[in-house]
N, C-alpha and C positions, 0 to 999 in steps of 0.2 A: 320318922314315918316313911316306908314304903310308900312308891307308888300304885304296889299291889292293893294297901289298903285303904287310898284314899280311891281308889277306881272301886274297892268292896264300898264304900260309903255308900259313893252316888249310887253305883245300881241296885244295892238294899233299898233306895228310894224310889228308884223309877219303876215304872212296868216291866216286866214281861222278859227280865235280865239282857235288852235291848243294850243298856252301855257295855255291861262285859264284853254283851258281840261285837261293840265297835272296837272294842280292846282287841278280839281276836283278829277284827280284821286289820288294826295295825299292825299288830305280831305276824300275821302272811297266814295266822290260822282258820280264816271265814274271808269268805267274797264280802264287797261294800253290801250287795242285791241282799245278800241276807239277812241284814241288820235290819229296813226296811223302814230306819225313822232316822229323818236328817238331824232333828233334836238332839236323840241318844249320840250322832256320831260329833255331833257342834259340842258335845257338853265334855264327852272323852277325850277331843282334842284341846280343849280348853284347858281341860287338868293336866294331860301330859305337858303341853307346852307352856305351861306353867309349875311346872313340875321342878323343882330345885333338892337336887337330894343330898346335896350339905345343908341345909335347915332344919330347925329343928319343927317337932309336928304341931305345933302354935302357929308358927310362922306360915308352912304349908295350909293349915288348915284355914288360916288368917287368908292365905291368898285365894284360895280354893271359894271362900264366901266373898272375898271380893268380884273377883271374873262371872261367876252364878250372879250377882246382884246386877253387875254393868248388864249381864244376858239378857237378865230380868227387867229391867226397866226398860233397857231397847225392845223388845218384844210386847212391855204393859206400853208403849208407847205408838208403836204400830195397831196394837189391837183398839189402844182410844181410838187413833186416826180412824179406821175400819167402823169402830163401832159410830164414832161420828157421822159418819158418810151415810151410814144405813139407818142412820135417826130422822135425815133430813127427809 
């Protein structure tokens, strides 16, 4: 697997082709300002720097849903806190 196509994955899922723009702006081809979701640019950097391209695309793909998951909890974990907060 490409990193080309594991960066096609994520942003066929997210809105508004927001990750590819954080791609370009890694590549020197778009300003950070025009990405305009810290999300999309937390989630592009997560894949590149996890990114191993002697692996094969199981392995990639295998790490690509681990990093999204740790995201993921850290974030379902802030938003309990938050939502805790504002129950009280």
């Amino acid at each position: 697997m490409k990193l080309r196509q594991l960066i096609d994955i994520a942003n066929d899922a997210y809105p508004d082709d927001r990750i590819e723009m954080a791609h370009r702006v890694r590549e020197g081809r778009a300003e950070k300002e025009d990405v305009g979701d810290g999300l999309a640019l937390f989630i592009e950097s997560e894949l590149v720097e996890t990114f191993d391209p002697g692996s094969n695309d199981k392995y990639q793909l295998g790490e690509a849903v681990r990093v999204m998951r740790t995201a993921r909890d850290e974030l379902l974990a802030v938003y309990d806190a938050l939502s805790d907060r504002l129950a009280e």
